[in-house]
C-alpha positions in Angstrom: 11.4 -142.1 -20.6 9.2 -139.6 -18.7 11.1 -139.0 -15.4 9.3 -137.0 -11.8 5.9 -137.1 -13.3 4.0 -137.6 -10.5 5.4 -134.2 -9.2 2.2 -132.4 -10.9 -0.9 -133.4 -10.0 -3.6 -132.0 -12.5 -1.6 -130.5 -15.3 -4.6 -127.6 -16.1 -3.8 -126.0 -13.5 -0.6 -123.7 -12.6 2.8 -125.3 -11.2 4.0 -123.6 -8.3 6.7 -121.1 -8.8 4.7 -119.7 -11.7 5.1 -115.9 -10.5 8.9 -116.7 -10.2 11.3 -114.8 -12.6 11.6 -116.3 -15.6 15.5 -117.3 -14.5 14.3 -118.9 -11.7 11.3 -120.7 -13.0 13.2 -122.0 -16.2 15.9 -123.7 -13.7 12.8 -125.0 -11.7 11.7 -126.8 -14.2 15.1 -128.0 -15.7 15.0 -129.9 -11.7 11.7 -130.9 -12.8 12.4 -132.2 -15.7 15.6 -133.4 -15.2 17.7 -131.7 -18.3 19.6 -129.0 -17.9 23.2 -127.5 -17.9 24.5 -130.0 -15.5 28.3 -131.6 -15.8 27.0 -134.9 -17.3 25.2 -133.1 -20.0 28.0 -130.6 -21.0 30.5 -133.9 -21.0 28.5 -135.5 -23.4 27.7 -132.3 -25.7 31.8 -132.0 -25.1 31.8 -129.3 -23.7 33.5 -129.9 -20.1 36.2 -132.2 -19.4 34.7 -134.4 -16.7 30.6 -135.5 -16.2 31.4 -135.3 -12.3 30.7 -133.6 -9.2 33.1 -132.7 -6.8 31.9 -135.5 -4.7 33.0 -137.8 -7.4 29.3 -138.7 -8.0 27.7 -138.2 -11.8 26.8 -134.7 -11.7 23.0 -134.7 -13.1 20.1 -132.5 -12.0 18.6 -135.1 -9.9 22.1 -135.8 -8.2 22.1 -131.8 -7.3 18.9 -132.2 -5.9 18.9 -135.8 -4.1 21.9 -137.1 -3.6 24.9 -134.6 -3.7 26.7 -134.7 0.2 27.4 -131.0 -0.4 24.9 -129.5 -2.4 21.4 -131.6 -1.8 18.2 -129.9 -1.1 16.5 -131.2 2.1 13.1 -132.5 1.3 14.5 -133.6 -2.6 12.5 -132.7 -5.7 9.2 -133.3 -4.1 9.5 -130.0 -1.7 11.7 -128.1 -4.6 8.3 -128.4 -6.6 6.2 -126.6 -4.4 8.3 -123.5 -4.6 8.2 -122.3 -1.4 10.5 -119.5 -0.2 13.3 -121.7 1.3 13.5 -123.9 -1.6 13.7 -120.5 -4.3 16.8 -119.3 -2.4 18.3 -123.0 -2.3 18.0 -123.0 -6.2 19.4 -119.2 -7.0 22.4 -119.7 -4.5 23.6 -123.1 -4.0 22.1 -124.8 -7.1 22.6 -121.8 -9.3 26.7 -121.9 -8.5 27.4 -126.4 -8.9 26.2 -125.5 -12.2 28.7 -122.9 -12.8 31.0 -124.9 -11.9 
């Protein structure tokens, strides 16, 4: 199932965050898309002992970006997607380390 795609408008065109590094436009786009290297993925590849957050909640990309009580990006996935300076720094501090974790 196709997930956030009404995020992009007219798809010939370039996303926002296009002139980011390439780190920080690939995680971008794993918010956009949904899949990355979040808890509930690495528990199901077996890789980590427990799919949650520290919240207790499923720990997915959207829940990082939309519903985490510690972690969540004001404005959600809608603002993250227009790259803007705010939302850049969100993703390579806060974002970047509850995936470390």
């Amino acid at each position: 199932m196709v997930t956030n795609h009404a995020i992009v408008v007219y798809l010939a065109s370039r996303q926002p965050g296009f002139d980011l590094s390439r780190c920080s436009w690939s995680l971008l786009n794993r918010f956009r898309t949904g899949q990355g290297p979040c808890k509930a993925s690495l528990y199901k590849w077996g890789l980590t002992q427990s799919p949650n957050c520290s919240c207790n909640e499923l720990l997915t990309m959207s829940h990082i970006v939309d519903s985490c009580l510690r972690i969540t990006f004001e404005g959600g996935l809608t603002i993250l997607h227009e790259a803007e300076e705010d939302a850049v720094n969100w993703m390579d501090s806060v974002a970047t380390t509850a995936l470390a974790k």
